[in-house]
Residue, then its C-alpha position, 0 to 999 in steps of 0.5 A: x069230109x074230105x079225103x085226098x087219094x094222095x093221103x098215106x096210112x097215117x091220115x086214113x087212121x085219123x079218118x076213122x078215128x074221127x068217124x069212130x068218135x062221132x059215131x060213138x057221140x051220137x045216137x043217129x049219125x050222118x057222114x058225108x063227103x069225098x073219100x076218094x076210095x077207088x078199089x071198094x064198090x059199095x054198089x055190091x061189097x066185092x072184095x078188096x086187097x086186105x093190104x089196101x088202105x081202101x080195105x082199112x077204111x071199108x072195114x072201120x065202116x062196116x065194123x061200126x055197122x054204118x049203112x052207106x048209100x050211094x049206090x051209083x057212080x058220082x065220078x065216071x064209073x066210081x063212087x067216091x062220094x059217100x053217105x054214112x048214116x047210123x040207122x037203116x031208115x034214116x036216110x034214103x031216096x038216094x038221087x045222082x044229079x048233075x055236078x053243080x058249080x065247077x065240080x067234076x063229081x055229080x051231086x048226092x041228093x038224099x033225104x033224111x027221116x026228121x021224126x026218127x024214133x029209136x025202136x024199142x022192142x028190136x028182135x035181135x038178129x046175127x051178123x054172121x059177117x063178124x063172125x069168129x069162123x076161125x074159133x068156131x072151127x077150133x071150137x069145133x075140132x076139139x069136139x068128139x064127133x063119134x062119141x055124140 
């Protein structure tokens, strides 16, 4: 995928529309491309103005709960070049090479795990990132502390 970083609100939206629909068609995805998003530094998930399309965009990823990458620079001191895959073990060894042809980005070199098998008897853990903080703390101020 490619997106410019001239394209408005409009164009992200479709952007995440169709990652939504190939993550919701597939049972192991891979997404890959240029998205051109300078703000958001996935080497180690800092905050990003929520007025931001690049918040938009970082939202709509984690929200589907997919795992991105690439970790270092692949245009002077960005990543704007991505890897989403479905799965935490599907795709890894992560490589920055060299720009090949006439591009500016440096290359992505990844492999990807061919005999992937869903696991079955998964323990189930809590992601306190989508937590509802603010119906818990409602929840909570209707409780009467001195009468427990």
């Amino acid at each position: 995928m490619y997106r410019s970083p001239s394209r408005d609100q409009e164009h992200l939206a479709k952007l995440c529309n169709e990652i939504e629909w190939v993550h919701k068609s597939a049972e192991l995805v891979i997404i890959l491309g240029d998205f051109n998003f300078l703000l958001i530094k996935w080497e180690h998930y800092s905050p990003i103005p929520e007025s931001s399309l690049d918040f938009v965009f970082f939202t709509k990823v984690t929200d589907l709960g997919l795992y991105q990458g690439v970790q270092k620079p692949t245009l002077n001191k960005n990543i704007l070049d991505s890897i989403f895959y479905s799965h935490e073990s599907l795709v890894f060894d992560f490589e920055i090479l060299p720009p090949f042809g006439t591009s500016d980005h440096d290359s992505v070199q990844f492999k990807i795990f061919s005999n992937y098998q869903e696991k079955t008897n998964l323990e189930q853990t809590k992601d306190f990132a989508k937590a509802d903080y603010d119906g818990i703390e409602a929840f909570l101020s209707t409780v009467s502390w001195s009468d427990i």
